[in-house]
KEROKOL-171943 format. One record per residue: x, y, z of N, C-alpha, C in turn; chain. Coordinates in Angstrom, 2 decimals. Example, Ala and Ser with C-alpha at 12.3 -4.5 7.8 and 13.67 -1.06 7.14 Angstrom:
<pts>
PT      n_X      n_Y      n_Z     ca_X     ca_Y     ca_Z      c_X      c_Y      c_Z  ronu
PT    13.19    -5.69     7.80    12.30    -4.50     7.80    13.20    -3.30     7.80     A
PT    12.85    -2.25     7.08    13.67    -1.06     7.14    12.90     0.03     7.87     A
</pts>
This chain:
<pts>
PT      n_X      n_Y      n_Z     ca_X     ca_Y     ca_Z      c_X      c_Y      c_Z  ronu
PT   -20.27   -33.82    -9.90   -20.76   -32.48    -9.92   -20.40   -31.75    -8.63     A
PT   -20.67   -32.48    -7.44   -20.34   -32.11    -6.47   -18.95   -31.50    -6.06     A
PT   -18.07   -32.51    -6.76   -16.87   -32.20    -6.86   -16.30   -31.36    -7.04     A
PT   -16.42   -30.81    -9.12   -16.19   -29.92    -9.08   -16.59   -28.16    -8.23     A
PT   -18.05   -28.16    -8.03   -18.55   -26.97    -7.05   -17.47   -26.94    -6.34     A
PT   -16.80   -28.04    -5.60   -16.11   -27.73    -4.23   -14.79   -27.11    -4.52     A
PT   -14.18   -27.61    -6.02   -12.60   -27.27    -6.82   -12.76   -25.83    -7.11     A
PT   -13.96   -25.81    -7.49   -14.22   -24.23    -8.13   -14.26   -23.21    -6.89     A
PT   -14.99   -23.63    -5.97   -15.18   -22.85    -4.62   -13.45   -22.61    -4.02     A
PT   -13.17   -23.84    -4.18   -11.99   -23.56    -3.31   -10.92   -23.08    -4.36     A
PT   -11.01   -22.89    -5.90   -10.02   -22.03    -6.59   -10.32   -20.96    -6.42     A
PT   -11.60   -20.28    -6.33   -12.11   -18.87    -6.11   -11.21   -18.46    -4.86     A
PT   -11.22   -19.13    -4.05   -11.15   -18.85    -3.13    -9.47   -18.49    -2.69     A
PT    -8.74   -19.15    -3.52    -7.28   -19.22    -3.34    -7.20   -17.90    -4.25     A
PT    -7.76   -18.04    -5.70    -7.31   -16.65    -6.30    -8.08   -14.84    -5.26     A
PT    -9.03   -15.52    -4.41    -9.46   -14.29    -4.02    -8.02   -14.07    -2.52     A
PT    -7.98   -14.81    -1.97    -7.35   -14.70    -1.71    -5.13   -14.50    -1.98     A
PT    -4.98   -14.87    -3.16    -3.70   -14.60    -3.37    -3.68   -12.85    -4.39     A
PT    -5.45   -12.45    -4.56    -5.70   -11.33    -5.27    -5.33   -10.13    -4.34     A
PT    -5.24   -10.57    -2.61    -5.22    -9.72    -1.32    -3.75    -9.37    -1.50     A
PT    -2.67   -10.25    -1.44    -1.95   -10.14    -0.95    -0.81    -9.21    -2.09     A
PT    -0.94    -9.04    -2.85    -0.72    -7.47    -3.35    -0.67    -6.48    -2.70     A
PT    -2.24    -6.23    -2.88    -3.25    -4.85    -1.86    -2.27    -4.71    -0.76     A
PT    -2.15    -5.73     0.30    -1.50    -5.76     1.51     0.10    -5.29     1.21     A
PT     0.63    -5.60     0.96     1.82    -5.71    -0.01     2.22    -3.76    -0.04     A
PT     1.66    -3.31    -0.96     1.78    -1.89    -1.28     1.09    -1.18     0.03     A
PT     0.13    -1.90     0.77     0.01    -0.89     2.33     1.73    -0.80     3.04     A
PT     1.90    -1.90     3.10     2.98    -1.89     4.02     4.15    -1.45     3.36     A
PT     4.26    -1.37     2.28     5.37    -0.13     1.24     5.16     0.93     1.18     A
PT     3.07     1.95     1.72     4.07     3.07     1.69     4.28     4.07     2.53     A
PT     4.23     4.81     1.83     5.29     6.07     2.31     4.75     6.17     3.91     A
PT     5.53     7.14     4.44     5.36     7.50     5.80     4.48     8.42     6.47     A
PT     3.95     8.87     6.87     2.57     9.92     7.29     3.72    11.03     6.70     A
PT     2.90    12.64     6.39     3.26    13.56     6.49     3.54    14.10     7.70     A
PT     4.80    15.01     8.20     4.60    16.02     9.92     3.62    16.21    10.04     A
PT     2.74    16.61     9.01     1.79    17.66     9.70     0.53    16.39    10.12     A
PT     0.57    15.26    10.02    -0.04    14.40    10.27     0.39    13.53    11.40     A
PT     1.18    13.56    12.03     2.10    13.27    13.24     1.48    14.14    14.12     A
PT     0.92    13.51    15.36     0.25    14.57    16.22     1.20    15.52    17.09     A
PT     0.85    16.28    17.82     1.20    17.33    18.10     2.19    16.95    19.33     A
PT     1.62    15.97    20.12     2.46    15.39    21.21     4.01    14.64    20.75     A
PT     4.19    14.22    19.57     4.86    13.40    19.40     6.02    14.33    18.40     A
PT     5.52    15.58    18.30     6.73    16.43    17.33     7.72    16.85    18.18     A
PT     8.77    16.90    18.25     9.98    17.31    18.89    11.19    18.10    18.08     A
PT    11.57    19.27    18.84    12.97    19.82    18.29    13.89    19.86    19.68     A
PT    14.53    18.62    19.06    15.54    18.00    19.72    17.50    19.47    20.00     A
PT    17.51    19.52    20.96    18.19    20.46    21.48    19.63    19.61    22.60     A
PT    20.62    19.30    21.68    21.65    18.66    22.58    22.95    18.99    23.23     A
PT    23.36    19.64    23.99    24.93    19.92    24.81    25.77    18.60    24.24     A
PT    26.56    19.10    23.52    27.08    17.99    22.75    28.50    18.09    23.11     A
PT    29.05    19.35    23.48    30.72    19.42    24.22    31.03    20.92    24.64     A
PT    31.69    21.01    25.67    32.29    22.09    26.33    33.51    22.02    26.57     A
PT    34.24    22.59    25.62    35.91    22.88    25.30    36.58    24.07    25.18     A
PT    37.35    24.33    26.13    38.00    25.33    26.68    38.82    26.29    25.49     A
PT    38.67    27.51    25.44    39.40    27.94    23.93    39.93    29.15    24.19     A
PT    40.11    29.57    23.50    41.31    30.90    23.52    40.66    32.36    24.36     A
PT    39.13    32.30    23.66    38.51    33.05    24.30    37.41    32.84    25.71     A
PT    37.69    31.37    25.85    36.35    31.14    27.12    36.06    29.83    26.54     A
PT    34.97    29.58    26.27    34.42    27.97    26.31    33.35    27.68    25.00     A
PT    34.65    26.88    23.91    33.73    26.82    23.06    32.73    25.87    23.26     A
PT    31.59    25.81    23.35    30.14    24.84    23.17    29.68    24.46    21.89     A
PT    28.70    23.25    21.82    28.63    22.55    20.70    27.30    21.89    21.12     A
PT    26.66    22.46    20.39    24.63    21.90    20.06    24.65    21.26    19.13     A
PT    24.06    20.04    19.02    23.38    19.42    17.94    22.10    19.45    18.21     A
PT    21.03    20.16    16.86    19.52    20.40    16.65    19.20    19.35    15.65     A
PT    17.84    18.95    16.38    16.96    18.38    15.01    15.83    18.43    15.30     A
PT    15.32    19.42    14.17    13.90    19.72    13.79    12.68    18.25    13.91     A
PT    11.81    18.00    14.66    11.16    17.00    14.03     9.72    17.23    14.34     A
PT     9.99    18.63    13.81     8.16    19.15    14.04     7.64    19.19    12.83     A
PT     6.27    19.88    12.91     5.47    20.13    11.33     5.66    20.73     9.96     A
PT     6.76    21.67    10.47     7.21    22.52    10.00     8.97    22.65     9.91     A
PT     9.66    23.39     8.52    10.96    23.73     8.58    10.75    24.71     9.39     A
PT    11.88    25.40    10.35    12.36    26.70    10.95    13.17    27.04    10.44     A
PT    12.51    28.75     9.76    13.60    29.40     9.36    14.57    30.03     9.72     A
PT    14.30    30.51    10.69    15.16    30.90    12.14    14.80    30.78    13.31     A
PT    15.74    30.18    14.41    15.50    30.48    15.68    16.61    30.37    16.46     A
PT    16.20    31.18    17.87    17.56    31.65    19.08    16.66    31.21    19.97     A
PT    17.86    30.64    20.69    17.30    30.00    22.79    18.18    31.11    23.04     A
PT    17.58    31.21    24.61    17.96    32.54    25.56    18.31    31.13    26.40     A
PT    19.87    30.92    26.54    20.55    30.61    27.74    20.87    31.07    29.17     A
PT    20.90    30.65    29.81    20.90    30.94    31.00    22.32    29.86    31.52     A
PT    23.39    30.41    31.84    24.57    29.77    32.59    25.05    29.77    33.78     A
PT    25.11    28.56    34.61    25.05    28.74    36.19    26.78    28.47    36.36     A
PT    27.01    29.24    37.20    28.73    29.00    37.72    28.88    28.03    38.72     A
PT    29.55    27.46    38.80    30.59    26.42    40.37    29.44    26.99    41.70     A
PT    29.29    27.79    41.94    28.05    28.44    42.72    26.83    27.94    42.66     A
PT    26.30    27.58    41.55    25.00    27.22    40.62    24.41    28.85    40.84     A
PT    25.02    29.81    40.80    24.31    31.18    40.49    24.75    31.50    39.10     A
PT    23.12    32.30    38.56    23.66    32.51    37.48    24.26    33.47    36.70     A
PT    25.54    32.84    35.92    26.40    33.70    35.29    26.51    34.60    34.48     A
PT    25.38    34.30    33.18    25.00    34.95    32.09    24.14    34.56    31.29     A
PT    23.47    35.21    30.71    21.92    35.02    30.39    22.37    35.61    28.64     A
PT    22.52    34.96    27.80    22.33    34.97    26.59    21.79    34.65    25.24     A
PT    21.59    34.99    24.16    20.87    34.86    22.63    21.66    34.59    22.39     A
PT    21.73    32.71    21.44    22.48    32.01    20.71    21.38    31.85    19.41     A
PT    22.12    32.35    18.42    21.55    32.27    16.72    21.40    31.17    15.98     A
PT    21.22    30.15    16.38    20.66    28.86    15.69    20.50    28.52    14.40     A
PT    20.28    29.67    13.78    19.88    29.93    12.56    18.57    29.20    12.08     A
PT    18.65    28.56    10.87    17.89    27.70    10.24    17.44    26.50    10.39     A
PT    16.56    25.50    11.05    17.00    23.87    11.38    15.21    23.78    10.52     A
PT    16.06    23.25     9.03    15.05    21.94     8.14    14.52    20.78     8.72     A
PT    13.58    20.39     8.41    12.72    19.37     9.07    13.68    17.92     8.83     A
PT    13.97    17.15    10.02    14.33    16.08    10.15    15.92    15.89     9.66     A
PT    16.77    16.99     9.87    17.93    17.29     9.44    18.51    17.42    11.09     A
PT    19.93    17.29    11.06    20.59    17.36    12.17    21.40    18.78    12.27     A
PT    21.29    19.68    12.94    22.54    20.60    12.55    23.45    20.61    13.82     A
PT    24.79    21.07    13.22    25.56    21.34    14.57    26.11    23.08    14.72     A
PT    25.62    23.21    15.90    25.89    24.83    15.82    26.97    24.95    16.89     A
PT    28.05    25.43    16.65    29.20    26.00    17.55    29.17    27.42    17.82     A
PT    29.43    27.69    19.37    29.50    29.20    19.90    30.55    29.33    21.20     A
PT    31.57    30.33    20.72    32.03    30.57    21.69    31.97    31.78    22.48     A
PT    32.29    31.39    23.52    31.79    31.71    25.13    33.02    33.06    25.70     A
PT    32.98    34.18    25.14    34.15    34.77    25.94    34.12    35.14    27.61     A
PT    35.28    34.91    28.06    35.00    35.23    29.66    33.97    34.04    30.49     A
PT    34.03    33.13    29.50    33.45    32.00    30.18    34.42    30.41    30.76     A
PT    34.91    30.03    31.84    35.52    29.15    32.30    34.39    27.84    32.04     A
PT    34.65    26.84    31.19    34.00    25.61    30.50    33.78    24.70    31.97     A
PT    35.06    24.58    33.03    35.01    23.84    34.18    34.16    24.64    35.37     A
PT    33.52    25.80    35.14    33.13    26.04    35.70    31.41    26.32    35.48     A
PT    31.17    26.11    34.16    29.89    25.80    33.83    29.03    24.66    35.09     A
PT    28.32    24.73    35.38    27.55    23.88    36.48    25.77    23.67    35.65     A
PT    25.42    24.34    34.96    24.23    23.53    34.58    24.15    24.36    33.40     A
PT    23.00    24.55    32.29    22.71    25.43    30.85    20.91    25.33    31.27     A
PT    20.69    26.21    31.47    18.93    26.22    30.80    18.58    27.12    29.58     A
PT    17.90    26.78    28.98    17.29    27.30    27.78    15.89    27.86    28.61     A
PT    16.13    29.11    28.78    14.89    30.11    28.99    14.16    30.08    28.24     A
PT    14.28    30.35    27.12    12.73    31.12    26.02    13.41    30.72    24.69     A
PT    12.64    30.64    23.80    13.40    30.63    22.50    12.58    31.86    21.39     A
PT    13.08    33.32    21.82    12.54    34.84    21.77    12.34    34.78    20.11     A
PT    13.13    33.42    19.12    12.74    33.92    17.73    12.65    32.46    17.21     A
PT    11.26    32.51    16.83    10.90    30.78    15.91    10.28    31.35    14.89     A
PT    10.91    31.30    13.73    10.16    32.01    12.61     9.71    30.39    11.65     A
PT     8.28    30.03    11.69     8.05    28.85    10.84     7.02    28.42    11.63     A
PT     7.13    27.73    12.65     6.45    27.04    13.32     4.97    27.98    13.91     A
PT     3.96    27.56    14.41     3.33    28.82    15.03     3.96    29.27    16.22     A
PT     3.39    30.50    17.01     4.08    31.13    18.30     3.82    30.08    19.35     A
PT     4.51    30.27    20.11     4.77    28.95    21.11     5.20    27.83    20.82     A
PT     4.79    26.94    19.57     5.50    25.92    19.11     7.09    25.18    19.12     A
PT     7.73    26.25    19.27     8.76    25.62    19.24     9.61    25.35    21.33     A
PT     8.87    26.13    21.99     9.42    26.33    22.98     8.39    25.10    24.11     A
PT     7.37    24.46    23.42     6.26    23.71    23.52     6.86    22.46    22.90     A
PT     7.44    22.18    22.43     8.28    20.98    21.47     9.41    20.99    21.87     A
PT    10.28    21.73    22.51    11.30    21.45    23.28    12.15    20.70    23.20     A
PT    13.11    19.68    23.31    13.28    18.28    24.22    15.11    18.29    24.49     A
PT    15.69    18.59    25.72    16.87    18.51    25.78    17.66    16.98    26.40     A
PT    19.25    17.39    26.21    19.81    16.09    26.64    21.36    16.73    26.75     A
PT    21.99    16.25    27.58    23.39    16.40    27.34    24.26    15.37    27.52     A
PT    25.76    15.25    26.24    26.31    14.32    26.13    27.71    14.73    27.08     A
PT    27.30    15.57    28.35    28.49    15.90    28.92    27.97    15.73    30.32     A
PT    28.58    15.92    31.54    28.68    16.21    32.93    27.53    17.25    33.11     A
PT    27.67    18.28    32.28    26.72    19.33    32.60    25.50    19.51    32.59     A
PT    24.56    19.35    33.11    23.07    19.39    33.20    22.63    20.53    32.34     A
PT    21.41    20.13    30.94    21.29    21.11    30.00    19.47    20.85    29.88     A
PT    19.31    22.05    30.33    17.41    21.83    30.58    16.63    22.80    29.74     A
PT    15.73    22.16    29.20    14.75    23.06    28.45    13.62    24.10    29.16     A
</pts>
């Protein structure tokens, strides 16, 4: 009698336990939090100097964006700021960015007239004057730069 109690206890016990490992099973399959569930510290729109190549008219440049905030942006422009061989600065301009979808990469090309590429010395991103999507401040608050060149490119 004893016996069995202990077979039965310990089959309960294997089926309660092999009944878990399902459950567990489909936690760790799913899906991924939503953005908007990703806290606020950890959202980023990634902003990269990706090449500066000399062109017919001045210096074509090359950004790669990626959105990885709460929100798609339907539009937005950084106000550049370009320092010369001097580190004074050269020209202060609105680049059109356009559109950057959530967790998508884009590459945006602009060229530079009257701009010498070897003479670029750093890029800051002043303000970003149009974020249509995100709330106000958000996108200039999420920030995050890098450059894959010589040139120092700051948010």
């Amino acid at each position: 009698m004893l016996t069995k109690t202990i077979l039965a206890l310990a089959a309960s016990g294997l089926f309660a336990a092999a009944s878990s490992v399902p459950a567990f099973a489909q936690d760790a399959n799913a899906t991924a939090a939503p953005a908007s569930a990703v806290p606020a510290a950890v959202r980023k729109l990634n902003v990269e100097l990706n090449a500066l190549v000399p062109s017919q008219k001045g210096c074509m440049m090359t950004f790669v964006a990626e959105n990885d905030m709460a929100t798609p942006i339907n539009k937005i422009s950084f106000e550049l700021a370009f320092f010369n061989d001097k580190n004074a600065v050269d020209r202060v301009t609105v680049l059109d960015f356009r559109d950057l979808p959530l967790g998508k990469k884009r590459v945006r090309q602009f060229d530079m007239p009257g701009v010498k590429c070897e003479t670029v010395s750093r890029i800051i991103i002043n303000d970003t004057p149009v974020c249509d999507g995100p709330a106000a401040g958000e996108c200039k608050a999420a920030l995050t730069t890098r450059s894959q060149t010589s040139v120092p490119f700051e948010g």
